[in-house]
C-alpha positions, 0 to 999 in steps of 0.5 A: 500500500503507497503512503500517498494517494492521487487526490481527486480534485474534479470528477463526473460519471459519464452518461454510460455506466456500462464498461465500454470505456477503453484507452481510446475513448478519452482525449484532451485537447483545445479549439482555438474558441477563446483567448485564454482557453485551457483544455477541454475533456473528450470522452467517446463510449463504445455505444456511440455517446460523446461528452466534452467538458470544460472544468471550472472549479474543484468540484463538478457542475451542471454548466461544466458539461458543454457537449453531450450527443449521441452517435449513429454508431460506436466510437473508436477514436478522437483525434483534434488537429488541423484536418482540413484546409479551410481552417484560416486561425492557425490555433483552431483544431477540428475534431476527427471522431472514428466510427467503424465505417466512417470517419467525421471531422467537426468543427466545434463552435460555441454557444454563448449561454443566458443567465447562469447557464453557461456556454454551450458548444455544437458540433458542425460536420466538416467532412466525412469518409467512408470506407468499406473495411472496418476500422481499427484506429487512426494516426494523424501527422504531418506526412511528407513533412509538409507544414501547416496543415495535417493528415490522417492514417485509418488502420483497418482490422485487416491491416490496410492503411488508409491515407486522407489528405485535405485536398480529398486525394485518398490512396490505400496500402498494405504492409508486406509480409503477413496480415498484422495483428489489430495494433496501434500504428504511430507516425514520427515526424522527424523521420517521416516513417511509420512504426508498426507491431507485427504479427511476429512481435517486432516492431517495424519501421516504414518510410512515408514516401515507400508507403505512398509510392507503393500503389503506384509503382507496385513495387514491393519494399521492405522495412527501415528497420525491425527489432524484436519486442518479443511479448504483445503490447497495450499502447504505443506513443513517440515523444521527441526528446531532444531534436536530434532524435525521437523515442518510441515508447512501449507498454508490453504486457510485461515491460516498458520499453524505450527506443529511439527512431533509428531502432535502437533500444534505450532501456527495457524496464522489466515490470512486476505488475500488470499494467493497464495504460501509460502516457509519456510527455516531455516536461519543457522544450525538446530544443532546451537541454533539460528537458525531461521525459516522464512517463505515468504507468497505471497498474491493475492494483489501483497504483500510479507510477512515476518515471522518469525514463527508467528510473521511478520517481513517484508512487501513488494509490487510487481509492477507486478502480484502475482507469482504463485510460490516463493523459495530462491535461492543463484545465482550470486553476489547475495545471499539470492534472492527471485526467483519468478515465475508468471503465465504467466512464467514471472521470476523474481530474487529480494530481499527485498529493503529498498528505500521508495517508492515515495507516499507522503500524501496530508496534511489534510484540517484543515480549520474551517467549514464554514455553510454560504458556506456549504448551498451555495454549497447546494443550487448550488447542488439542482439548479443543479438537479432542472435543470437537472430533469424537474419535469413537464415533469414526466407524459410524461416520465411515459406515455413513460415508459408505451409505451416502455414496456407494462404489463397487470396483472390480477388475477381471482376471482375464487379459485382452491383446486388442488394445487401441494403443493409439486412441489410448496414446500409448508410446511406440517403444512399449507397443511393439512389445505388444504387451496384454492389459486388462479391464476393469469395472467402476461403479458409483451410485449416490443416495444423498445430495452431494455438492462434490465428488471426485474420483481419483484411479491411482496405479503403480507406476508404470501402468495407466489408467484409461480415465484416471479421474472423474469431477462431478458437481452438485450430484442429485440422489439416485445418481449412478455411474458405470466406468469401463476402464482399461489397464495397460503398460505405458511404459517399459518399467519393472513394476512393484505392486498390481494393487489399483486403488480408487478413491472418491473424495466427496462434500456434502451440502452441508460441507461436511468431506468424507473420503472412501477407498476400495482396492482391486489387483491387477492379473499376474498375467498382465506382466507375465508369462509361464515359462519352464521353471529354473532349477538353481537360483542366486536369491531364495525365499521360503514361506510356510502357509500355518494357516489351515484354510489355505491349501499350500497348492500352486493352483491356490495363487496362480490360478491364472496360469494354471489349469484347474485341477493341477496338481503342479509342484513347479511354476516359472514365470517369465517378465514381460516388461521391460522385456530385454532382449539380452536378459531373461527374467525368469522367477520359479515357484516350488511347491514342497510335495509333503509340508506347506512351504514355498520356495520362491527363487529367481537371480533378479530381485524385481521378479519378487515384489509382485509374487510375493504380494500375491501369496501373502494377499491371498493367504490373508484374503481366504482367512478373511473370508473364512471368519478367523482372521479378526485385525484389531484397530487398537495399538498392539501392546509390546510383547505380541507377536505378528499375527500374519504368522498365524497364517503365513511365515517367511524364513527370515533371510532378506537379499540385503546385497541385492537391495544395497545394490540398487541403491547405491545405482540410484544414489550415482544417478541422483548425484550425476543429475546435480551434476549434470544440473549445475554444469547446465546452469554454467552453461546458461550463464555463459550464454546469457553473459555472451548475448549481453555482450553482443548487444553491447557491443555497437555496430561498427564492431565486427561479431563474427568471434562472439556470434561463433562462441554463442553458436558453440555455446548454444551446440553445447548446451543442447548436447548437455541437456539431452545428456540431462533428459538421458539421465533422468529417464535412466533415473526413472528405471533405475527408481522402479527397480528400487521400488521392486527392492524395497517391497520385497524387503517389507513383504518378507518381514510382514511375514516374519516371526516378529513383534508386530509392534516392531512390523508397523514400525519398520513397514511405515518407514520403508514406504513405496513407491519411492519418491526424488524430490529436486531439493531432497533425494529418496535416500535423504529424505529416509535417513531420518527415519532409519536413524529413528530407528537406531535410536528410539523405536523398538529396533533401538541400539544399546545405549552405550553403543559409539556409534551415531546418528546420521542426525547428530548435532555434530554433523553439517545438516548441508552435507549427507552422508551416504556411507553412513546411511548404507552401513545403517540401512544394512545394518537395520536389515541385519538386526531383523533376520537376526532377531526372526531367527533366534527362537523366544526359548533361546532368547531366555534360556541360553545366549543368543547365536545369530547368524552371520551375514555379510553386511557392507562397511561393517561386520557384526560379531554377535557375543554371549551375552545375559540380555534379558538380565541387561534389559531389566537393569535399563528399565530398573525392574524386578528380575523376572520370576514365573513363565518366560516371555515369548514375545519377540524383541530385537533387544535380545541380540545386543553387543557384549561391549555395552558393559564396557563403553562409556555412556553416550550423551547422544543416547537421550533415552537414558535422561527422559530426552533431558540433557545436563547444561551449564555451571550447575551441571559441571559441577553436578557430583559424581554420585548423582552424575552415575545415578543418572546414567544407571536410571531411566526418567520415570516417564520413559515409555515401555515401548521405547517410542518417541515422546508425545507432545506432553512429555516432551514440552514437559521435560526438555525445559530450556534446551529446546 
């Protein structure tokens, strides 16, 4: 908001209170009708009503409005000047009103008043032109340089110039080259040309003499000069300077621009907001050497700026809407006013006042932050959103939800070969290959009113959707949809997941939002393909269906490939996508002949995802419909086990090389394509740096050395952004590849003899797909969460341990360590496969012996160790008496070195996340220091989470 605002000085509304006002339809000019004469206000609507008036006084009166008539057609122009040659007084002008099929020249005359009422003026016809083409606008001039007397330029719609001079001699011309777009066509003087934006967006110089020779000879010709403006314009003036040379003024659509009449730019004055109109004058005599050219430009906001060339000098506020129209005028007792023009025909006569307007700032509350009444003011929010939001009732809302809006979405299990693959748009590359998609069915029906609904399909990627969202507004009841949709390959991708869920986000009237899901899977054979089962395998994977309603058979799972009643032991299935020819994806499922085991074996890990998706999906789906498997909502408590190993289990082995692998491919291309990016952005640099210098340099300057370095530049930055778009589409296939890692890993322990606690913990941070962002990379954006885990969660280190966190506050948070992310990313596996295989009766009885497994940048040696006897002193408890604990806890598989290393202050379980500052904790003694190393805060939780937002305001104190 500017401090100073225009002051209205006059203002009158217009006969018309229409928008039909543009930049065209205001004009300020003399007649020549008295000696002392000031200027007179012109105003022509669109609906053909035109209005002169004369001010007289600050404030607007009856006698202040001379002339007001209405025309046969709309108004397009005014224009005073010198247009006929019966005209003796030098100071008299004529009137030129532009219509769209003819053009008037008035004379004006006066009529003195009686009484108090004033003069009035009439209008005489002069002359009139009729022309068959439709106007645009009109340019007048002293054309050929002649003196004393003026001529007129019509410019029609379809680019046409039409030349009018006194005599009546009248001739048409046409600019070559294409037709131009409807744009304003300004005359120079000095130079007797014409200035004309085409249609390619530069501005063109014509001389007068090859426009007016051209009808006659029929010869063709060809700008003086041209330049580039690059964006369309609003208006264009020329205003002579100084008398050596003339400016030609632009208001883009962006930019203000000057240059002179020689084509040569003098400043390009980059605006950052959206201009409605301009005008530029000259303050004083271009033959003097101060003088001084001014420009006023009217933003969209209400805001008039000053400046003078390109610097601004002024800034004021309007307290009404933008004008459309602005020129300077000198009326009455008031010279120098700004006369303005809105779009409603709201005019208004002002000038740039210096009284401040009356805003005060608020004074700055610079009181000292209080946390005690900041947790107090959360505590008062959360109770608030506790009462307003009864969680108690959610089962019914939902149920609600699903009552008002009824989806069914299903998808068949059949594939189909006759894709349209160029209605659908699907790229040549993965059309060739040919290969099957499938169909499926959405179905919605509406029982209540809805203001909004949406429909959103979401798929893995790689696959699409033939209508992947639906919009409907104000939804009767009763309203019902039936969506056949096709499934399809878009891309040549290793693909993570066949799960398509549907979700339909909906507002009622009474603007209440509720959102509903349903879930479907796509046909195994939509990606592949049976083929002869492989015998050796580099990655091997067991489970064991527990689950009695499950019958361990081929035919339960692959249906698809299988004919019924089979009773096959081996099944290969071979990848379709991305279908290499130098390299065959072949994945084998055995069936054991006399247990209920499963042996899933391939050399390629992208082959599991979706396998092992199938089983474990299956296995729970038939439980379900069976009645036994009961899924609790509530927070599973420690000590109880994964209750998917009542119905399936995994052999607790994770491919963690495999995994490593394309995450250490993913993290080179992440890091080449910064690279690759910050060697573009010196590319860029150099080349705009290059282009700055040609147009600095003048012409009499040979360019041939700097146009062949910018024409080398320029090779080399297409070269290296085609590297850029080869890299990311690299990245693209190589992230798939990671999603296929990453859901193999969290499949295998969903079905692992684990606690379920410690399954949410690690499945909600090994979250698919996997996402890059431009500022943050998948793998820094996990680090947090693998560090949480390291340090909080169930899967928490010792608290002696040495070893830090990617997060510690001794290192840079700009820079991250992939190495340290690798070895606690391995690590994490490690501790999981070894935590499933060790048996709750060997977790009690005896030491713990877990297994070895090769794990990068760091090799862990398992020790005998009392664990349980050592959980029982962190936590301050009794020894435990009575019958063992059977629950699964990763505290069982601890370093011995716990005992000997000393206390680590990052470890902030130990002290309730409270840390020890200043004087009084240097000189703490050293009984209590050891007190409070040996004993846990007394509001630790038992489950080794982090600390609600309670706990944690509660107890950080200053340090935070």
């Amino acid at each position: 908001m500017s401090l100073f605002n225009v002051c209205s000085w006059w203002s009158a509304q217009c006969g018309d209170t229409a928008a039909i006002y543009d930049v065209a339809s205001l004009l300020c000019a003399r007649f020549g009708l008295e000696a002392q004469e000031k200027d007179y206000i012109i105003v022509g609507s669109q609906s053909g009503q035109l209005s002169i008036y004369y001010p007289h006084a600050n404030e607007f009166d009856a006698t202040d409005l001379l002339l007001e008539t209405q025309m046969s057609a709309p108004i397009l122009g005014l224009y005073a000047g010198k247009f006929s040659g019966n005209v003796r007084n030098e100071n008299v002008n004529q009137l030129a009103v532009l219509q769209p099929n003819v053009i008037a020249i008035y004379n004006v005359q006066t009529i003195s008043g009686l009484a108090e009422y004033g003069a009035q003026l009439k209008l005489q016809l002069q002359t009139e032109h009729k022309f068959q083409r439709v106007a645009f606008s009109m340019c007048q001039g002293h054309f050929g340089q002649v003196k004393g007397r003026e001529f007129f330029c019509v410019v029609h719609l379809d680019g046409t110039l039409t030349f009018y001079e006194q005599d009546g001699i009248s001739y048409e011309c046409r600019f070559p080259g294409q037709r131009s777009l409807p744009a304003p066509v300004v005359y120079c003087e000095r130079t007797d040309s014409f200035y004309r934006f085409s249609a390619t967006w530069h501005l063109q110089s014509y001389s007068y003499q090859d426009l007016s020779h051209s009808l006659v000879t029929k010869s063709s010709y060809q700008p003086i000069w041209s330049q580039c403006i690059g964006e369309g314009i609003l208006d264009m003036r020329v205003v002579q300077l100084k008398e050596s040379c003339s400016y030609i003024m632009i208001l883009g659509e962006r930019n203000f621009i000057c240059l002179d009449d020689n084509g040569k730019f003098n400043f390009i004055l980059k605006l950052d907001y959206a201009p409605k109109c301009f005008y530029s004058f000259v303050v004083g005599y271009y033959w003097e050497p101060g003088a001084r050219l001014i420009t006023a430009i009217v933003s969209d906001a209400s805001k008039l700026h000053i400046y003078e060339e390109a610097n601004i000098i002024w800034a004021a506020q309007w307290q009404q809407p933008a004008p459309v129209a602005i020129q300077r005028s000198n009326v009455q007792a008031l010279a120098g006013s700004i006369v303005t023009l809105s779009e409603t025909g709201q005019l208004t006569v002002g000038y740039l006042g210096a009284r401040p307007y009356q805003f005060q700032v608020q004074p700055l509350n610079v009181e000292e932050l209080s946390f005690a009444q900041a947790h107090k003011q959360l505590q008062q929010l959360e109770d608030e959103i506790k009462e307003s939001v009864d969680i108690r009732d959610m089962d019914a809302l939902n149920q609600q939800a699903a009552d008002q809006v009824r989806l069914s979405f299903s998808i068949e299990q059949e594939v189909f070969d006759d894709l349209d693959t160029l209605m659908l748009d699907v790229p040549a590359d993965v059309a060739v290959k040919e290969l099957p998609s499938a169909k499926g069915l959405l179905k919605l029906k509406v029982r209540a009113e809805l203001a909004e609904l949406q429909l959103v399909i979401q798929t893995p990627c790689g696959v699409r959707c033939s209508q992947e969202t639906l919009s409907l507004v104000d939804i009767p009841a009763g309203t019902s949809r039936e969506l056949p949709l096709d499934f399809y390959m878009t891309e040549l991708l290793h693909v993570h997941s066949t799960r398509i869920e549907v979700f339909a986000s909906f507002v009622s009237h009474r603007g209440i939002p509720r959102v509903i899901q349903q879930t479907a899977y796509l046909p195994l054979s939509m990606f592949y393909r049976s083929c002869q089962p492989q015998k050796a395998a580099g990655i091997k994977l067991t489970y064991t269906i527990t689950s009695k309603h499950v019958p361990p058979k081929l035919l339960t799972f692959f249906g698809e490939f299988l004919e019924a009643e089979s009773e096959t032991q081996a099944l290969g299935l071979q990848l379709l996508c991305p279908g290499l020819e130098k390299l065959t994806e072949v994945i084998t499922v055995v069936a054991a002949k006399n247990s209920n085991r499963l042996r899933i074996q391939s050399d390629h890990v992208e082959t599991f995802a979706m396998i092992l998706e199938r089983i474990v999906e299956t296995t729970m789906q038939l439980d379900s419909s069976a009645g036994l498997l009961k899924m609790h909502k509530k927070k599973p408590k420690r000590g109880v086990l994964n209750r998917c190993v009542e119905r399936i289990i995994a052999a607790p082995f994770i491919p963690i090389q495999a995994i490593l692998h394309r995450a250490d491919v993913h993290h080179e291309t992440q890091q080449n394509i910064r690279k690759q990016t910050e060697q573009l952005e010196e590319l860029w640099q150099q080349f705009k740096t290059l282009q700055r210098e040609l147009q600095e340099q003048s012409e009499s300057e040979p360019k041939e050395t700097l146009t062949m370095q910018i024409e080398a530049n320029y090779d080399h930055l297409i070269l290296e952004g085609d590297k850029l778009v080869e890299i990311r589409r690299d990245e693209r296939r190589q992230r798939s590849d990671l999603n296929c890692a990453v859901a193999l890993a969290k499949w295998i322990i969903h079905a692992l003899n684990l606690e379920e606690r410690v399954v949410n913990v690690v499945s909600s941070v090994l979250s698919v797909p996997v996402e890059d962002w431009t500022e943050l990379s998948w793998e820094e954006s996990m680090a947090p969460g693998i560090d949480m885990l390291h340090h909080f969660g169930p899967l928490m280190r010792s608290k002696s341990t040495s070893t830090h966190g990617l997060l510690d506050e001794n290192s840079t948070r700009n820079t991250f360590d992939y190495a340290c992310f690798r070895r606690h990313f391995a690590t994490l596996f490690d501790r999981i496969v070894r935590l499933a295989s060790s048996s709750p009766g060997e977790r009690i009885s005896q030491p713990t012996a877990a297994m070895e497994q090769p794990v990068a940048d760091a090799a862990y040696q398992p020790q005998s160790v009392d664990e349980i006897g050592n959980m029982e002193r962190m936590l301050n408890d009794k020894p435990r008496t009575g019958k063992p604990n059977l629950s699964s806890s990763l505290e069982a598989v601890e370093d011995e070195e716990e005992e000997e290393e000393e206390y680590d202050e990052n470890d902030l379980r130990d002290t309730g996340y409270r840390k020890n500052y200043g004087a009084a904790a240097a000189g703490e003694d050293q009984q209590q220091l050891q007190q409070t190393r040996t004993k846990r805060s007394e509001w630790v939780n038992d489950d080794f989470e982090l600390p609600t937002t309670e706990e944690l305001f509660s107890d950080l104190g200053i340090w935070w």
